[in-house]
Backbone as CSV, one residue per row, in Angstrom:
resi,resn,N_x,N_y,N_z,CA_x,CA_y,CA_z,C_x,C_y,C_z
1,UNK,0.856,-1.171,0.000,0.000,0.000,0.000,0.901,1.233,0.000
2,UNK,0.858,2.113,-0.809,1.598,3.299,-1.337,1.194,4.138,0.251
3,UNK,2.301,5.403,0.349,1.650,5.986,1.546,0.459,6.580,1.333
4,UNK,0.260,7.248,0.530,-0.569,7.926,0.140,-2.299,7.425,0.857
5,UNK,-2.198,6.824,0.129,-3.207,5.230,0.425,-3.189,5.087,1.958
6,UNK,-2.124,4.596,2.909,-2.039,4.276,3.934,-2.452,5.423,5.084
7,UNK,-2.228,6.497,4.723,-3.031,8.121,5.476,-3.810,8.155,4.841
8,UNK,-4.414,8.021,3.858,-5.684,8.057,3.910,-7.108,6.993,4.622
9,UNK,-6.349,5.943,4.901,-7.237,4.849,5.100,-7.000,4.730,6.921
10,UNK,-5.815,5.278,7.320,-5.496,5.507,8.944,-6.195,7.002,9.265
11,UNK,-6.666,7.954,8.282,-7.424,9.293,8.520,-8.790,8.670,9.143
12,UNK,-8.996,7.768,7.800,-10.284,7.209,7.988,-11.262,6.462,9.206
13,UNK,-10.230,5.462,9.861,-10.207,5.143,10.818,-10.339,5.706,12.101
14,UNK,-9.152,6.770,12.086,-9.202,7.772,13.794,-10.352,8.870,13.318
15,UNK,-10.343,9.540,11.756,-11.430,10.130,12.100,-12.857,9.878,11.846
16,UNK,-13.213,9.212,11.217,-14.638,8.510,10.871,-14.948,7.776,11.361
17,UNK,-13.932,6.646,12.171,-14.393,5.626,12.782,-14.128,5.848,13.990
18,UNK,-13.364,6.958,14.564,-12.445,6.733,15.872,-12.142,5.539,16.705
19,UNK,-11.006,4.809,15.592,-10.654,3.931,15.684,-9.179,3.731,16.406
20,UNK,-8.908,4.183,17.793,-7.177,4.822,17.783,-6.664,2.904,17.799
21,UNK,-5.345,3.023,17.694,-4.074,2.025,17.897,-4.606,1.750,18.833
22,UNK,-4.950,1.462,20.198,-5.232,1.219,21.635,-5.933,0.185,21.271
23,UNK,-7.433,0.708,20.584,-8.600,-0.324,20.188,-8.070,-1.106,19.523
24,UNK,-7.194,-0.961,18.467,-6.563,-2.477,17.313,-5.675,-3.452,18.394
25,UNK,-5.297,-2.926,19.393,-4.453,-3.672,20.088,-4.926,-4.270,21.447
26,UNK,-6.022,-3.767,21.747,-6.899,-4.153,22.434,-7.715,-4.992,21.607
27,UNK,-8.226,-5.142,20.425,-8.752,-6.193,19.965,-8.093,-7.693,20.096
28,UNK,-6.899,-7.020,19.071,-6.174,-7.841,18.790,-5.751,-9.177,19.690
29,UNK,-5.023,-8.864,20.889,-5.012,-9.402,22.085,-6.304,-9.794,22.417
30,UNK,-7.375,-9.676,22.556,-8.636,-10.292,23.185,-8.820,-11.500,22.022
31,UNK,-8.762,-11.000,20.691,-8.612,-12.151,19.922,-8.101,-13.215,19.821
32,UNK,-6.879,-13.111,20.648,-5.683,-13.558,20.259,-5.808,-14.629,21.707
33,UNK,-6.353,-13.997,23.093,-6.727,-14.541,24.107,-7.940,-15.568,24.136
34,UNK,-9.070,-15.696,22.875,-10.200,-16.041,22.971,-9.469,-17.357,21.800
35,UNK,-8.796,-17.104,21.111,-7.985,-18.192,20.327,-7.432,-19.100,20.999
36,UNK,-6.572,-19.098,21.611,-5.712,-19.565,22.505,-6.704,-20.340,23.354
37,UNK,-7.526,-19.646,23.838,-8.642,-20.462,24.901,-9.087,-21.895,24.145
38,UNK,-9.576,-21.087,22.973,-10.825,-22.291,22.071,-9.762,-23.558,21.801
39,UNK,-8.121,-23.191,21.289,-7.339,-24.289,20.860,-7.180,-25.422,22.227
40,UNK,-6.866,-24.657,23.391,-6.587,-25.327,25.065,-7.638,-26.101,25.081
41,UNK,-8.964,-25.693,24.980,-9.867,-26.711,24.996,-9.963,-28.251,24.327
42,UNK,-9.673,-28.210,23.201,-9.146,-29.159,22.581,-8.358,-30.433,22.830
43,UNK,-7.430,-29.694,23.798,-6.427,-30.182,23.787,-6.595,-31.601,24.676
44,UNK,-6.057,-32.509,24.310,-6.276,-33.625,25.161,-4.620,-34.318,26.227
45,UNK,-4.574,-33.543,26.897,-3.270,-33.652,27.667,-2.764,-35.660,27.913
46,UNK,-3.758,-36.247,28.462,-3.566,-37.269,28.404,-2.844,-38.450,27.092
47,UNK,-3.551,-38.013,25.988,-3.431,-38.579,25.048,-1.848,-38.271,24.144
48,UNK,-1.454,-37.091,24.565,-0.107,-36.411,24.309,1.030,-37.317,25.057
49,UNK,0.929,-37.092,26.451,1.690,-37.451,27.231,1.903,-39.339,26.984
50,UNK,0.442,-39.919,26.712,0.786,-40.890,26.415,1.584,-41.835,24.701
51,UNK,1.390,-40.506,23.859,2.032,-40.844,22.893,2.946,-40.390,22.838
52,UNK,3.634,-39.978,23.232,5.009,-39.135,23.503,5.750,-40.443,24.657
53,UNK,5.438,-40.991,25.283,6.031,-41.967,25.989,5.796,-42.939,25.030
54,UNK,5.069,-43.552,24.278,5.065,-44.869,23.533,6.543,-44.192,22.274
55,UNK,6.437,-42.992,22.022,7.356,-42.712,20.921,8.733,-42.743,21.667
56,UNK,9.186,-42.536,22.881,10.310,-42.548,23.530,10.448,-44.148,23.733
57,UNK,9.744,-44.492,23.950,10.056,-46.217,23.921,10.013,-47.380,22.453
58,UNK,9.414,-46.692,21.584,9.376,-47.077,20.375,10.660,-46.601,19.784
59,UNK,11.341,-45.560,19.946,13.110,-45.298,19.928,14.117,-45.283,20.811
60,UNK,13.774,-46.637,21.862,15.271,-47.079,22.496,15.764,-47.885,21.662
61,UNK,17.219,-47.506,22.092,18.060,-48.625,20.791,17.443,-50.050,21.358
62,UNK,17.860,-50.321,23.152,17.716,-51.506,23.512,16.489,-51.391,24.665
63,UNK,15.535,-52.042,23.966,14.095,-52.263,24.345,14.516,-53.008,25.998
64,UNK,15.169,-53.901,25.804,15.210,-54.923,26.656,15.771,-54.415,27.850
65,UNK,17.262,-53.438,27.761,17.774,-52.753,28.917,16.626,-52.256,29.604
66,UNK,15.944,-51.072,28.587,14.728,-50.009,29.429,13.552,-50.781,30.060
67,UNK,13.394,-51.689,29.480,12.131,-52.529,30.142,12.933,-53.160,31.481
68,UNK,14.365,-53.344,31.804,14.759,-53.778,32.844,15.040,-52.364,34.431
69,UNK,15.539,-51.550,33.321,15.611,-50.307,34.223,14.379,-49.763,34.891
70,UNK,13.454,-50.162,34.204,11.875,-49.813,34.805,11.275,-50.468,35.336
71,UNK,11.591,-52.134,35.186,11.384,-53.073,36.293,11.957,-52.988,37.539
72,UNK,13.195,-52.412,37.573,14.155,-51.807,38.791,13.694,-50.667,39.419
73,UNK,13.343,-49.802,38.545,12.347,-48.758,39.219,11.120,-49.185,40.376
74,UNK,10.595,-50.005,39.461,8.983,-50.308,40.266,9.778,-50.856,41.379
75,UNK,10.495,-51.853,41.492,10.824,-52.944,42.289,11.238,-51.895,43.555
76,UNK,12.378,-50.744,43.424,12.922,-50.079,44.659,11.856,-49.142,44.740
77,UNK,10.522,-48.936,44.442,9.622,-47.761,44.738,8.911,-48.941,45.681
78,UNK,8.277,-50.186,45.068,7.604,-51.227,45.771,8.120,-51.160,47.402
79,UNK,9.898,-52.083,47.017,10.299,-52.777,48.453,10.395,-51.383,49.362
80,UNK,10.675,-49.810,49.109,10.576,-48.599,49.837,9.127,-48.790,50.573
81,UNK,8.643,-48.850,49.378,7.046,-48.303,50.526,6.885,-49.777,51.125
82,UNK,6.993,-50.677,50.843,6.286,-52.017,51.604,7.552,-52.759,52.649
83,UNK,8.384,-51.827,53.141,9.137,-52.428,54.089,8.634,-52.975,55.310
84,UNK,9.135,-54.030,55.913,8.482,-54.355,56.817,9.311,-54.414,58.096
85,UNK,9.052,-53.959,59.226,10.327,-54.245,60.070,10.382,-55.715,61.225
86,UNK,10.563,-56.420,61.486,10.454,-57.102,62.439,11.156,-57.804,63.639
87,UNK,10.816,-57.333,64.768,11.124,-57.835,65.537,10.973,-58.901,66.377
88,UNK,11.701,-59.526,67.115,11.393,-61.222,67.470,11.386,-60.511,68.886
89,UNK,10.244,-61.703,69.665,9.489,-61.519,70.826,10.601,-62.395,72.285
90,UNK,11.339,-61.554,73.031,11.823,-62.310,74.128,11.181,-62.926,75.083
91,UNK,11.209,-64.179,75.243,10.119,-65.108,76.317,10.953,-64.540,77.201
């Protein structure tokens, strides 16, 4: 758009429409906030998180190590919480 063109069509605006910069940027942003909302909705967090872990495990070199390192996991989270202590009873 030539300037010419561009003051005339920004005249137009602040004075016919009183349209200042504030309001375009105040739109803009509310737009831009009401977008953002509608996409979040969408969004299915679960379904991400779980394909994003099948894709990290679908590219270990060695399947077999990670499936052992995570059996080791469970196992020291298990024997932590399910310790048992015992003591023997003096007659």
């Amino acid at each position: 758009m030539s300037d010419n063109k561009y003051k005339m069509f920004r005249n137009f605006m602040v004075n016919e429409l009183g349209i200042s910069r504030d309001d375009i940027k105040e739109w803009t942003m509310q737009a831009v906030k009401e977008t953002v909302e509608k996409e979040m909705r969408s969004v299915d967090a679960k379904k991400i998180a779980y394909d994003l872990a099948r894709y990290e495990i679908k590219n270990v070199y060695d399947y077999s190590y990670q499936r052992d390192v995570v059996r080791g996991a469970i196992g020291d989270v298990v024997r932590n919480s399910l310790s048992v202590s015992v003591k023997l009873k003096e007659e």
